[in-house]
N, C-alpha and C positions, 0 to 999 in steps of 0.2 A: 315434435309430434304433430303430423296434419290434424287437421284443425277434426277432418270427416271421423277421425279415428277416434276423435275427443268425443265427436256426438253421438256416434253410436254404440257409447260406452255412458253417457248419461254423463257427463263429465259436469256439466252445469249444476245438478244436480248434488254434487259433492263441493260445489261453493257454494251454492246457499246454504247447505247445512255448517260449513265452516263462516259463510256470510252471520248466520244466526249465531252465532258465541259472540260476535264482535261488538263488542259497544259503543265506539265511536263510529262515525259513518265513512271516515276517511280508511280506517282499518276495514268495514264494508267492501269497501272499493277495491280493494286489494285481495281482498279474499274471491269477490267474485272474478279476477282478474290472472289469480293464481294458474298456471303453467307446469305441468311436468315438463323441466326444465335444465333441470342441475346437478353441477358434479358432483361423483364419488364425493368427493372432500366437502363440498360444502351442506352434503344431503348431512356427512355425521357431524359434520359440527351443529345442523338446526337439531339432530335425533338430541346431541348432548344439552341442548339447552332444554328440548320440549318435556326431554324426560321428568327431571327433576320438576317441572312446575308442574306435569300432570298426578303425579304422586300426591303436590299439593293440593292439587283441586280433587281428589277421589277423598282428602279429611276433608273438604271442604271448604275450602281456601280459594279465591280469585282476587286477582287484583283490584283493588275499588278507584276503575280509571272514571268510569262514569261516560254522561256525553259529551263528548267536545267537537265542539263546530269544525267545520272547513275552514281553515286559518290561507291557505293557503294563499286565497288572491288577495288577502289581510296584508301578507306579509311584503307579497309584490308590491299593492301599494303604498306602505309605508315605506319602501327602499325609494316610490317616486316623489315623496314629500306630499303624501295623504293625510288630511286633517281625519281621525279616527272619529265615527260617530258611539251613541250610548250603545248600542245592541254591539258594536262592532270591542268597544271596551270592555263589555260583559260577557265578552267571547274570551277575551285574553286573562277575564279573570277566572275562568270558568276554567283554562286550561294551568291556571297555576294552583290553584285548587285541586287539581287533581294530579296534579306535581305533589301537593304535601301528602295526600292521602297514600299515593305509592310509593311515596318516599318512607311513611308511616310503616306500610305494610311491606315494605323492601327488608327494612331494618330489624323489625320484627322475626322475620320467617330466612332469611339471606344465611342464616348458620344450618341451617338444614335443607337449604334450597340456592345454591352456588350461583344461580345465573340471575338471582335478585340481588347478590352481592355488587354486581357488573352496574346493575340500574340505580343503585341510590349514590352509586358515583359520577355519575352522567345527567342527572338531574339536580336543577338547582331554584330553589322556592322563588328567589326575589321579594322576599318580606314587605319591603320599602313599597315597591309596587301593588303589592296586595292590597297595604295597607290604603295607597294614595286612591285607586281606583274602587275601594269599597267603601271611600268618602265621598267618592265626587257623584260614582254611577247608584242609581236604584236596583234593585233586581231586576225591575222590567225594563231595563234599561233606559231611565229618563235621568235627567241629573239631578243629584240632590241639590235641594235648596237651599243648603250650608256648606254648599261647595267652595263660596268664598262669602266674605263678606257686604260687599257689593250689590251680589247675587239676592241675597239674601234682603237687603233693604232697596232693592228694585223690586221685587217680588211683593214683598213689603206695599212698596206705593202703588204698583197695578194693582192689587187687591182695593186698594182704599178707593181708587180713581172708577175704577168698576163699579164698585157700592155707591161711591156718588152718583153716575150716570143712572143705573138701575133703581135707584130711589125715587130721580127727576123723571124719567122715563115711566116708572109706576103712577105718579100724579099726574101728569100728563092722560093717560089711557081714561082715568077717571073725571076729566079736566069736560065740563061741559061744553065747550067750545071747540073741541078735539072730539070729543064722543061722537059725534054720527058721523063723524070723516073717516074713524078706524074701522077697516076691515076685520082685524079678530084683535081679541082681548090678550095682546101678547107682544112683544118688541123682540129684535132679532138681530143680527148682523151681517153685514153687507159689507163686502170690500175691510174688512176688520176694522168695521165701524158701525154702530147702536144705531139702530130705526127701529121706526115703527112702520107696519103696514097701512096706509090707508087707500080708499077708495077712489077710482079715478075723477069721479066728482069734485075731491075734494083738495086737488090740482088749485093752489095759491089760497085755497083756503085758511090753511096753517102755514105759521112760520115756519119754514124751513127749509132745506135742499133738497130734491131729488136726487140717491146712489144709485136708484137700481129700479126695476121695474119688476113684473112676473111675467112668463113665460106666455101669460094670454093676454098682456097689456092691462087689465083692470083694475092691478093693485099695485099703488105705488109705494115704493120705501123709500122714507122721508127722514133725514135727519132732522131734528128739531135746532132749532136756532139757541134755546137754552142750552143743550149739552158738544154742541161744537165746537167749543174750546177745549169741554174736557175731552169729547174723542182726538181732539189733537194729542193733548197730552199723554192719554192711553196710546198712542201709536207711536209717540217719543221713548214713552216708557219702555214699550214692545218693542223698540230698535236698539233701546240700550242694555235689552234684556239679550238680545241678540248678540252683539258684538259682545258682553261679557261672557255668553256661553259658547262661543268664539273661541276667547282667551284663556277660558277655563279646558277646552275641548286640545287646542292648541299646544298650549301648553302641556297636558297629559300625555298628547300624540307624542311631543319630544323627547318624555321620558321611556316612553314605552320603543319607540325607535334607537334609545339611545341601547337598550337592552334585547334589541331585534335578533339578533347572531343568538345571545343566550333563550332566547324564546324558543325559535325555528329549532334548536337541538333538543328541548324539554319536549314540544312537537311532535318531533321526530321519533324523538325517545318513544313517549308514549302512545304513540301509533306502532312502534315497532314491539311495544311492551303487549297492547290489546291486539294488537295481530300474532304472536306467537300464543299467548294466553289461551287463544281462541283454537289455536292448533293443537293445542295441550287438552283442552274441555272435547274440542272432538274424539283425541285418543283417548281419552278417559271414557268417554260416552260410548266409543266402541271396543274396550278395550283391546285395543291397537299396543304394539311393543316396536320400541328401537330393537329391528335384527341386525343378521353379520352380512355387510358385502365383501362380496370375493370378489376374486380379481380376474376370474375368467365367465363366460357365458354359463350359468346354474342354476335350477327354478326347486328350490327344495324349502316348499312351505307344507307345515304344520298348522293343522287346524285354523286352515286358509278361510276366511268367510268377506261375503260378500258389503261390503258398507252402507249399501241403502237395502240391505235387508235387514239389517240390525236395529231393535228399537232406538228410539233415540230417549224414550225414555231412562231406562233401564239399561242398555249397552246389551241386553240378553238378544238369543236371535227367533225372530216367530218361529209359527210350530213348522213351516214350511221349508226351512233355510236348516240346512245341517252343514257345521265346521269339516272341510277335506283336508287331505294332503296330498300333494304331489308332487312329485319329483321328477326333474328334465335335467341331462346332463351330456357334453358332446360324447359320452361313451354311447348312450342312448337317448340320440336326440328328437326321438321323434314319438309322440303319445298319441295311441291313435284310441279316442272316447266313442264306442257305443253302449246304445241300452233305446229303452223306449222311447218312444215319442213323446213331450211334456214333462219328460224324467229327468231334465236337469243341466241336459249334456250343454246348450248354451252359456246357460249360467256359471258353470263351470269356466269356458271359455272367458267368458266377462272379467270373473272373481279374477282371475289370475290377470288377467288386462290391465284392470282397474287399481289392482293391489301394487303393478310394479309402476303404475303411473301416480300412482300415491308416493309409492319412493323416491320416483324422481323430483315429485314437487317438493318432498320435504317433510313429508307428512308421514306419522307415524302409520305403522303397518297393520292393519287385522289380523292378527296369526299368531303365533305362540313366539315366545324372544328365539330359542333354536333355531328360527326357520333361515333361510339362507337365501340372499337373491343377489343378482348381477346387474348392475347398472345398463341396463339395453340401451344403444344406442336409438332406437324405436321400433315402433311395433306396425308389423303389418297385418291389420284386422278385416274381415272378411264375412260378415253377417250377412243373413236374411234373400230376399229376394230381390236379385240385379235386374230384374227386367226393366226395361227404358224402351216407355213407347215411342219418346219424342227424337230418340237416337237409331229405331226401328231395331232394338236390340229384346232378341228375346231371354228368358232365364237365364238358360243355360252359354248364352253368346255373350251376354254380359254379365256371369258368375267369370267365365275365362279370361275375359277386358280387366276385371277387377285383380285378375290372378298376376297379369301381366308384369306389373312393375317388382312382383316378388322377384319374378326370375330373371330381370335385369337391372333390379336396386339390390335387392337381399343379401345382407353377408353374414356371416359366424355373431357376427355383434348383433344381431337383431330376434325380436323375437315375434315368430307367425302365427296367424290363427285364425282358424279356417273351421267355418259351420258349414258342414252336409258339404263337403268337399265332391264336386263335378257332378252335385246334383241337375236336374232339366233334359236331363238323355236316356236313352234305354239304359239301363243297368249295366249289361255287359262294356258296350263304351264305355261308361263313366266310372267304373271299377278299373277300368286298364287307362284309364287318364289320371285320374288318382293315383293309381298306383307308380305310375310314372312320375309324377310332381311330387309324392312324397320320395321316392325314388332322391330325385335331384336333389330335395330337400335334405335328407341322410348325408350325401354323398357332401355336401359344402359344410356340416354339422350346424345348419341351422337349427335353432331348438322350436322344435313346433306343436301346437297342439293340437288336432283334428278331430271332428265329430265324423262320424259315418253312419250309413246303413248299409254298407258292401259286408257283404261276407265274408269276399275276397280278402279285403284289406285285413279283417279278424285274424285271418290265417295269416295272411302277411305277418304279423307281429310274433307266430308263433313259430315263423321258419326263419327270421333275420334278425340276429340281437340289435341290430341299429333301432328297431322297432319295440315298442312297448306299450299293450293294449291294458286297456281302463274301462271298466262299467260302470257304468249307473245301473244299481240294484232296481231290483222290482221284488216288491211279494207278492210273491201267490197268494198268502193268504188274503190280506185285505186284497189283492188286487189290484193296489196301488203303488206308483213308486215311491222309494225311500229318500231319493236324492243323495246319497251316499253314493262317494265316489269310489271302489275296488280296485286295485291296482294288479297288473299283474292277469287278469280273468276277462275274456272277450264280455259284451253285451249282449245281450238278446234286445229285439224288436218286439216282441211278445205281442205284434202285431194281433193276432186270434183273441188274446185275451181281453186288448184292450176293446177288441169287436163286440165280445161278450160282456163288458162292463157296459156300452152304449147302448145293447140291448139289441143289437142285429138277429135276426132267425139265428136257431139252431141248424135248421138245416141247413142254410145259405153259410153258415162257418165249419159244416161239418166238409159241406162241399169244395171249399177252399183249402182244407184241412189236407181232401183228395190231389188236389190239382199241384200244388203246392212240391209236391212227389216226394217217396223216402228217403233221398239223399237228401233235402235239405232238412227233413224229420230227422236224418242220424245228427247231421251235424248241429242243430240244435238241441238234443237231446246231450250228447258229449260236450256241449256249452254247459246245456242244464246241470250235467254233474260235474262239470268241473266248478258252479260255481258252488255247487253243495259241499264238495270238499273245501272249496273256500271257505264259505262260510264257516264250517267247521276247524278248521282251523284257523279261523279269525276268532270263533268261539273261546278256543284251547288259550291264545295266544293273551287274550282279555283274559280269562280266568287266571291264567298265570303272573299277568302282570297285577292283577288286585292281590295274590297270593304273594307277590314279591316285594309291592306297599306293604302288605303288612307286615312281612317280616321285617324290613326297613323300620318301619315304624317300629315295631318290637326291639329293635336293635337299638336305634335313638332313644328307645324309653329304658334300657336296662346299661344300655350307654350313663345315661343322665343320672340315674339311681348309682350308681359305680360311684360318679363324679359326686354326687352327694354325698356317697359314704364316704367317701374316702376323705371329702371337706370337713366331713363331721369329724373323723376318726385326728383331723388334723388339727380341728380346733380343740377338740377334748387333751392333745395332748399337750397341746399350747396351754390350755386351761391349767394342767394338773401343773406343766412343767412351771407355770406363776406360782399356783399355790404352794406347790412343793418347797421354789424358792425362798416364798414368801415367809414358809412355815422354820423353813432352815435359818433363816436370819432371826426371826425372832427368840429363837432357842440357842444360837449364837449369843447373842446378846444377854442371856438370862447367863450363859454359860462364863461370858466373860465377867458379869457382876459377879458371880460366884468365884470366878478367881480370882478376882480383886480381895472379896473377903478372906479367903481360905489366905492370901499371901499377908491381910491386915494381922490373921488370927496367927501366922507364922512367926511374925514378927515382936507378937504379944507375945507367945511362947519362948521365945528366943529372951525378953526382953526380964521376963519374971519365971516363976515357980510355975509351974503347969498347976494346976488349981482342975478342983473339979469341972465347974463352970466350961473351961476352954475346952476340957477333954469331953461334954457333953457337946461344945459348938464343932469340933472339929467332925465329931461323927455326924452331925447333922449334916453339913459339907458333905461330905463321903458320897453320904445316900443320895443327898439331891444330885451330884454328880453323876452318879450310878443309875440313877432315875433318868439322868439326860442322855446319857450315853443309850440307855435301852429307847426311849423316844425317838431319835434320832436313828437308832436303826429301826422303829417301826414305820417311821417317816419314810426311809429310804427306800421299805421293802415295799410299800404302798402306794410312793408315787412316782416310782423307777420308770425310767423312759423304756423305751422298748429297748435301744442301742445304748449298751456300754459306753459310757465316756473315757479314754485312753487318762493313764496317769491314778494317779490316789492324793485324797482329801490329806491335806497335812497343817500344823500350825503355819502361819503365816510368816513369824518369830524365825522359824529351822530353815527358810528360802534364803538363799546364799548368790550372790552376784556371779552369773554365769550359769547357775542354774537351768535346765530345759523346763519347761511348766506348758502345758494347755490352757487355753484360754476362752472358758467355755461361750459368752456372750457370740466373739468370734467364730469359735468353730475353727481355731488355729495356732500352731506351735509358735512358742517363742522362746526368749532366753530374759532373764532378769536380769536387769540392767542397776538398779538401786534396791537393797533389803532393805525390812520392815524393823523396826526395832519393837513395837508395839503392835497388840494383833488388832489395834484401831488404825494403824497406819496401812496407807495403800503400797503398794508394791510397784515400782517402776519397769515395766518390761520395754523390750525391745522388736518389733516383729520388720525385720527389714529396715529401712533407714528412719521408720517411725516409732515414737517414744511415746506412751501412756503409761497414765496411772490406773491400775487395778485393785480394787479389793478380796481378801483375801478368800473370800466364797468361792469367787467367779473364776481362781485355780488351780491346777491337780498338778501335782509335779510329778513329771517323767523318770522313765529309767528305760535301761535296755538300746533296745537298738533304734527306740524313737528319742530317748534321748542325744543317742550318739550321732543321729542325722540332723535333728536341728542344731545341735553345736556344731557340725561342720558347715550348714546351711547360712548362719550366723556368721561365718567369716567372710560373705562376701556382701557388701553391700546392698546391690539389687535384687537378693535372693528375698522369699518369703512376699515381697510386697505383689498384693492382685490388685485389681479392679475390685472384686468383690469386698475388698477390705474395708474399703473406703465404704462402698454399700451397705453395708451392717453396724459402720459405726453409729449411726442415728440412736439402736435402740440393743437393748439384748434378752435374753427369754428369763435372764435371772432377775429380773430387774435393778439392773446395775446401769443402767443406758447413760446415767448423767455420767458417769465414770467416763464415758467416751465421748462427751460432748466435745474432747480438742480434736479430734479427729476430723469434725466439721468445719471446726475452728482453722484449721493446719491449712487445708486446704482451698486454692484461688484459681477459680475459674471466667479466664480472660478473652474467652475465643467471643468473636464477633466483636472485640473491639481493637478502636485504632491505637497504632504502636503508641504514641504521646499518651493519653490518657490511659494505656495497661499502665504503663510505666509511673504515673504517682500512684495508681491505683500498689500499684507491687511494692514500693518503699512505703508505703504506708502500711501495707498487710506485713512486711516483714519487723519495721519497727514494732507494731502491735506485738507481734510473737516474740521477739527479744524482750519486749516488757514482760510478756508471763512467764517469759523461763522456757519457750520450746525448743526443742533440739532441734528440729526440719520442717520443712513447707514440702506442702507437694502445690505446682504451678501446672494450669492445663491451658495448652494455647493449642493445641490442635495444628494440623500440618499445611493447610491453606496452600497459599502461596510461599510462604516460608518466609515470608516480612515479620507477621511478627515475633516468631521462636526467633529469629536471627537477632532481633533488638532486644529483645527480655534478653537472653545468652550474652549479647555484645556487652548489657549495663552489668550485666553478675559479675563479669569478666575484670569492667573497670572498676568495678565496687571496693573503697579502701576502709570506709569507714567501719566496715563488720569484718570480720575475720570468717567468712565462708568459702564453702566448698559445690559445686555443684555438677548434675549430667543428668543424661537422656534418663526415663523412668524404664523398667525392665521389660519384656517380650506380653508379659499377661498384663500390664498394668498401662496399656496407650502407650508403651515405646519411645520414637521420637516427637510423637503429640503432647508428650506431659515433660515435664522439668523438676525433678528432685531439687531441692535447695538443703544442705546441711548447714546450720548454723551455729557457730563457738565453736567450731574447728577448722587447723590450718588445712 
């Protein structure tokens, strides 16, 4: 993108505001630095990162990278064998600190935000180093005094060697003999060494050396002969304080070098972390959306708005800035914009400028997600006024200089735009130079968008489909324009009005008004109403779309009330079908103690004289029987499902091996496999190669032509067995669901693992079911590669120690993905 096309689009302007999100100053750098730049592919892959975080940051969510220095020539010089200073370690801690917090806030937020998943992998704390350099450095980066131990009773003795100096140095100042030599009431240091100030008089008066003098020769600073040994000693101290902080510094550097590679990527990371973040907080602030690129030349934006007209507050747009659409496409490549003066037609121009140069940087879009744009190879822009005094170039000779390179660079990839196109000439010329350049412009299907005040050109749009005219509204009423852009409808100039809004004579616009002549009065007039019936039908077209929300919405809301009922209508039946069960078993159970007695009382009878006594118990029997039997049909009448259950309630005792039964938990036919001898005993059915036990509630035995299909069904193996089967054995609506717990049990699901461990896993699952007694396994290994069906299959094959049989599972039940295992048959 030329650099000129960048500034007369304010491009600077759109990095400081993405400058401003960034919190580190290296991510700064990069923001003001940013480039519409980049390919189709890599523009979706930033839209797929920016997305997700800006979602986050609109709840209020931003990464806490915080500020982190310029590491940069940090790290070069540590690769040269740089001893690291305090502020320079407090930079490295400051960047690993803000490693844990985004690591903190990665780990947090990374299930609902995918591209923070990527960064707490790529990041790594260095504990040990945190630890070592928040002992050695201070905040303000001096070193601490417990850095080592050494350190610490060096520090120790300059303290002590000071206070003696400044003790001897206090009695001195008071020392009569010293007092009229001293210049001021105060000792100081010199060459990092303790004097006092005295007066040039006093030159050999006092013991001691001259360090130093002042700037006007008068005042001499004099070491005293009493504290010269100990400033020796302070200055030993002060060089041994040195080289320990040296060793201490030294040593630090070599850890922190030794973990140089993992720093520079933590770095990295988190400049790439606060540089995207920053791109994220911008789309959220304008709300900006990842659109579709197409793969041909296409400019079909929705509620287009311009980016530095948008608050940054609020992301809303001032009262002056209204959202457009527009649409360019090589069927109709060419948009030719009039309307008033100040009415918007530039901005217009911009907005779409600025918008596709946002896409190529990377940057989410201002426009609604529908909108559609084409990666342009670049843009040729054309603002404002060319005149170039120092080129002797007037308007109009340098608006056509600037034209130039359109029409010997320009191609289908590119996209043109042109303010007040051939304006600087009489009109007539510059309406047939125009129309010639857009002309050209058609004819190569460059997409272009053009401002005018030709009339000509208006019409142009209205005799050539290659062409398609746009207005900027004006009202009449306020007299001002609207900045809405109409598609489809030439502009007016509404030049007269705006005369009368500035307040020019009446008669001086009445008189223009004349001169002006009725042919351009008709054809602005047939402007004017074309744009009334516009408007009106822009009217109709709004009314109808709020009429068709709301029907929508009507429809989603009686939609959702359906879906409620109908949840209710499903839970209540679930409800009743528990209770129902519930109530059946209970009265079962009263029904069986009652037969127990009625068979103790038969037996009594059989055993003696029927006596009054039995013949009063037996009739009580009766009744309470009688009583159950009408219970039981009141039960059934009450909380009867809507849908008939197939089969009839029968004793448990009268089920015969071979039998057809319903199997209501299921929802499915089967055949009895073992009777019941007791009506406490469960019933052994059979439903395809799988065996359960059932209670005798939970089934209805068959007759007819359902009977006579599940016993033919029954003769084949893989008949009867689904997917589903397996699915509902968990639980069932009669509350019988323990009943089917082997069902869970039966079943061994090995996919995802390596052939060696399926295989103890499977002689371990099958030994456990030969301990409980099961007849079959069902095995799911899934079709993969077909490694490991082939090894499960090859071991069944050589299997001696069990007497099985086994094959593929049947069409509805995973096929050749699952493995039926029959066991205790040859």
């Amino acid at each position: 993108m030329e650099k000129q096309v960048l500034n007369k689009l304010e491009w600077d302007k759109i990095q400081q505001r993405l400058a401003g999100h960034c919190q580190s100053q290296q991510a700064k750098i990069s923001a003001l630095s940013l480039l519409p730049e980049l390919t189709t592919g890599e523009i979706l892959a930033n839209w797929q990162v920016l997305t997700p975080l800006k979602d986050l940051w609109l709840k209020g969510e931003r990464a806490p990278i915080g500020e982190i220095e310029q590491l940069g020539d940090l790290f070069i010089g540590l690769s040269k064998g740089k001893i690291l200073s305090g502020p320079e370690f407090l930079g490295i801690l400051r960047l690993l600190e803000s490693v844990l917090r985004v690591l903190a806030f990665s780990r947090t937020h990374s299930s609902s935000c995918s591209p923070l998943g990527e960064v707490k992998d790529k990041l790594h704390p260095l504990p040990s180093l945190v630890k070592k350099i928040a002992q050695t450095i201070h905040v303000d980066g001096s070193i601490n005094e417990q850095a080592s131990p050494l350190l610490s009773q060096l520090l120790q003795q300059k303290q002590r060697i000071r206070g003696q100096i400044e003790q001897q140095l206090g009695q001195l100042l008071v020392n009569p003999d010293w007092h009229h030599y001293v210049q001021d009431d105060y000792f100081t240091l010199r060459s990092d060494r303790y004097v006092i100030p005295i007066k040039i008089d006093g030159r050999g008066r006092v013991a001691g050396s001259i360090i130093d003098t002042s700037e006007s020769g008068q005042t001499l600073f004099v070491e005293p002969s009493s504290v010269r040994d100990l400033n020796h000693a302070l200055q030993d101290v002060e060089l041994s304080l040195k080289l320990e902080i040296i060793r201490i510094f030294k040593e630090l550097t070599h850890q922190v070098a030794g973990d140089r590679s993992i720093l520079e990527d933590n770095y990295r990371e988190l400049i790439r972390v606060d540089f995207i973040s920053a791109q994220a907080e911008l789309a959220g602030e304008q709300s900006a959306h990842a659109i579709e690129l197409v793969d041909e030349p296409l400019i079909d934006l929705v509620a287009a708005r311009h980016p530095l007209l948008i608050s940054s507050a609020s992301g809303e747009l001032s009262a002056k800035v209204v959202a457009n659409d527009i649409h360019l496409s090589r069927q109709q490549p060419v948009v030719i914009i009039s309307g008033p003066n100040a009415g918007g037609k530039t901005v217009v121009l911009k907005t779409i400028s600025t918008l596709v140069c946002m896409m190529k940087a990377g940057l989410l879009v201002p426009a609604e997600p529908q909108s559609r744009l084409y990666n342009f190879r670049t843009i040729y822009l054309n603002l404002g006024d060319a005149q170039n005094l120092s080129s002797d170039l007037s308007t109009f000779s340098g608006h056509l200089t600037e034209l130039k390179p359109i029409f010997y660079g320009a191609s289908s990839l590119d996209l043109v735009c042109l303010d007040e196109i051939a304006v600087g000439t009489d009109p007539q010329t510059g309406a047939a130079i125009a129309q010639a350049i857009l002309e050209h412009l058609a004819d190569k299907k460059i997409l272009s968008l053009v401002t005018t005040h030709f009339e000509g050109l208006k019409v142009l749009a209205l005799q050539n489909s290659l062409f398609r005219n746009a207005a900027m509204e004006f009202s009449l009423t306020t007299r001002h324009p609207t900045y809405r852009l109409t598609l489809d409808v030439p502009g007016q100039s509404y030049g007269l009005e705006v005369a009368r809004q500035v307040g020019l004579p009446a008669a001086l616009i009445a008189r223009a008004d004349e001169l002006r002549g009725n042919k351009v009065a008709e054809l602005e007039q047939a402007f004017a109403q074309l744009h009334t019936e516009q408007a009106k039908l822009g009217e109709a077209r709004r009314a109808l779309e709020v009429e068709t929300a709301k029907a929508e919405t009507a429809k989603a809301h009686w939609q959702r009330e359906r879906d409620l009922l109908q949840e209710a209508r499903s839970q209540a039946a679930k409800k009743l079908q528990e209770t129902y069960s519930r109530e059946l078993a209970e009265r079962r159970q009263e029904f069986d103690e009652m037969m127990k007695n009625l068979r103790q009382s038969e037996k009594a009878l059989l055993s003696t004289s029927i006596s009054p006594q039995l013949t009063e118990e037996g009739d009580k029997i009766k009744a309470t029987m009688q009583g159950m039997k009408q219970t039981l049909a009141r039960l059934d009448q009450q909380y009867r499902v809507k849908e008939d259950l197939p089969g009839t309630v029968v004793e448990v005792t009268s089920l015969q091996v071979g039998d057809a039964v319903y199997v209501v938990p299921l929802g499915k036919n089967a055949l009895v496999h073992k009777g019941a001898k007791t009506s406490q005993e469960k019933v052994e059915v059979k439903l395809g190669a799988m065996k359960f036990l059932v209670t005798g509630e939970n089934l209805r035995k068959l007759s007819g032509d359902s009977a006579r299909k599940t016993k033919q069904q029954g003769k084949s193996p893989a008949s009867g067995r689904i997917q589903g089967e397996r699915d509902s054995f968990s639980g069932s609506a009669g509350g019988g669901g323990a009943s089917f717990l082997s069902a869970q049990i039966n079943t061994l699901d090995l996919r995802g693992v390596e052939v060696l461990p399926a295989l103890e896993q499977l002689w371990k699952f099958i030994d456990a079911a030969v301990m409980r007694g099961e007849g079959s396994i069902l095995v799911i290994h899934g079709h993969g590669h077909g490694n490991l069906k082939a090894g499960i299959r090859e071991a069944l094959a050589l299997e001696k120690n069990y007497r099985l049989s086994f094959g593929p599972g049947g069409k509805d039940e995973g096929g050749d993905g699952v493995t039926i295992v029959t066991l205790g048959e040859e």
